[in-house]
C-alpha positions in Angstrom: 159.9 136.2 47.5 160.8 136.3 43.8 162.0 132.9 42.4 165.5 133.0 40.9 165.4 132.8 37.0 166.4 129.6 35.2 167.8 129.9 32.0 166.5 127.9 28.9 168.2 125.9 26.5 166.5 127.8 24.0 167.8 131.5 24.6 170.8 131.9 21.8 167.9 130.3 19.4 165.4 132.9 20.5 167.9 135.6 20.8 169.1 135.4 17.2 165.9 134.9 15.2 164.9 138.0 17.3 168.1 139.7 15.2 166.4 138.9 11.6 162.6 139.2 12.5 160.8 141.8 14.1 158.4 139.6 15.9 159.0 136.4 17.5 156.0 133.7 17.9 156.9 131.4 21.2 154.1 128.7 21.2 154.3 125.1 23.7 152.8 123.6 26.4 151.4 125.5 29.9 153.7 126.5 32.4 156.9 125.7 30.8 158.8 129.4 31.1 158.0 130.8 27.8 156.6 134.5 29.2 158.8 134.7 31.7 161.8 133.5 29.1 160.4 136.7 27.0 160.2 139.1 29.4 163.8 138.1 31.0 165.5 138.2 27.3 163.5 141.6 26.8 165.0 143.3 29.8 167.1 146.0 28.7 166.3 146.3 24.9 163.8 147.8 22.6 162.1 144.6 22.4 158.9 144.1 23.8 156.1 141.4 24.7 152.9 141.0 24.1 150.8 138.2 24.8 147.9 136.8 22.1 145.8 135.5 25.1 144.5 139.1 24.8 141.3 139.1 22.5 142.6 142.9 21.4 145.8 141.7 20.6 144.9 138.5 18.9 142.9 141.0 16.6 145.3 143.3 15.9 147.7 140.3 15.0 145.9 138.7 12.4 145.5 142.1 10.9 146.4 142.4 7.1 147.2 145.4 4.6 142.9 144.1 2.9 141.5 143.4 6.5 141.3 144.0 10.2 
């Protein structure tokens, strides 16, 4: 059974940087809701997630115009 989402305090913070910046960095501690914060405030839009854990990603992330 899927647990019921809890909102965060920190939504109409995350949800209006998210209107100036194309990407949004979320770091804190383990296991505190920030992925599934994300992916809830993502439903619906253009926006999407991706998560740096992935050694592929993390890569392509610290990517610039000199050197990847």
């Amino acid at each position: 059974m899927k647990r019921p989402y809890i909102s965060r305090l920190m939504e109409p913070l995350v949800l209006e940087v998210s209107k100036e910046y194309p990407a949004v960095l979320l770091v804190g501690p383990r296991q505190t809701g920030k992925t599934r914060m994300l992916r809830h405030l993502a439903e619906g839009t253009d926006r999407g997630y991706v998560s740096l854990d992935d050694l592929t990603n993390r890569a392509l992330a610290s990517c610039t115009r000199r050197r990847c």
